[in-house]
C-alpha positions in Angstrom: 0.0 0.0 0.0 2.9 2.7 0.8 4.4 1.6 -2.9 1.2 2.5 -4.4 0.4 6.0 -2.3 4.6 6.6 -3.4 4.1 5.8 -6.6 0.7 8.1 -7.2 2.6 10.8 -5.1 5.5 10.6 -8.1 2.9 10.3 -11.0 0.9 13.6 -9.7 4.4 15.8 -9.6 5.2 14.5 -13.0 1.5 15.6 -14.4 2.4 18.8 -12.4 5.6 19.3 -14.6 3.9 18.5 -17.8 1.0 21.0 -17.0 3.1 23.4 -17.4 4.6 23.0 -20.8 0.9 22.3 -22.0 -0.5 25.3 -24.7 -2.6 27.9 -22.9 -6.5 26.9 -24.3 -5.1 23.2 -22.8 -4.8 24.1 -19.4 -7.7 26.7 -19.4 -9.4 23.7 -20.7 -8.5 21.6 -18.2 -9.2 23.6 -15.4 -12.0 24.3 -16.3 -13.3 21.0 -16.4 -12.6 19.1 -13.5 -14.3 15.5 -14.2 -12.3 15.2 -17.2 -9.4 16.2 -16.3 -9.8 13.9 -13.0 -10.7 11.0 -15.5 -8.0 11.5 -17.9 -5.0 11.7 -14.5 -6.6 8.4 -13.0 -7.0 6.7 -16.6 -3.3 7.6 -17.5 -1.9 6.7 -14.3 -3.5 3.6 -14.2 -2.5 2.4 -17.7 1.2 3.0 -16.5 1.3 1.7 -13.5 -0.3 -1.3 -14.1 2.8 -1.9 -16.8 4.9 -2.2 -13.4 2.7 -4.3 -11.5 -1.4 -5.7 -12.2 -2.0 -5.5 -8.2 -3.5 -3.8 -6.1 -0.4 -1.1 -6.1 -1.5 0.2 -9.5 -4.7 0.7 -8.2 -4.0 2.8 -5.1 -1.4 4.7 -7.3 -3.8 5.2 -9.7 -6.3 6.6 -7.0 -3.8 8.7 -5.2 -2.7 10.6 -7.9 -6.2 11.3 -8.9 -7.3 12.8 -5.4 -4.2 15.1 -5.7 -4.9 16.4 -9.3 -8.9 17.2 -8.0 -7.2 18.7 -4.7 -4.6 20.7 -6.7 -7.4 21.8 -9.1 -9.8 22.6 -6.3 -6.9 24.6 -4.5 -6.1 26.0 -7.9 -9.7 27.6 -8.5 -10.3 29.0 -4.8 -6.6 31.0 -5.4 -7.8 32.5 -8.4 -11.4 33.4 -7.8 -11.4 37.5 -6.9 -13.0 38.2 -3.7 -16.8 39.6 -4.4 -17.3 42.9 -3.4 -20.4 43.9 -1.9 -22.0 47.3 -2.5 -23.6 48.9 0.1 -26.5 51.2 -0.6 
């Protein structure tokens, strides 16, 4: 179980690092779009990791690294959302 939570700990920085060289309408794409881009980082990770090993590892990898792309997006979007300001009359 730590090999898996490891391994989907080292698959989420890696998405991280290719994020960033993605083309602009990508990302604001992806952001924007949470369920996909959740489905996509889980469906990826799980395709590669089960190369290394069909247990249950691949499948806790797998899972990690998708809980960490929704928490980075959900972080993501509450950083970047301007405060509302309220008028007062």
């Amino acid at each position: 179980m730590t090999e898996g939570l490891m391994l989907g700990t080292i698959a989420w920085a890696s998405m991280l690092a290719t994020f960033t060289h993605l083309p602009k309408r990508v990302k604001k794409f992806l952001i924007g779009h949470f369920l996909v881009t959740d489905a996509i980082a889980t469906g990826l990770t799980y395709t590669f990791l089960s190369g290394i090993s069909k247990s249950l590892m691949s499948v806790i990898g797998s899972l990690t690294c998708g809980l960490l792309v929704n928490f980075t997006l959900m972080g993501y979007s509450q950083l970047n959302n301007e405060p509302r300001s309220v008028k007062s009359s």
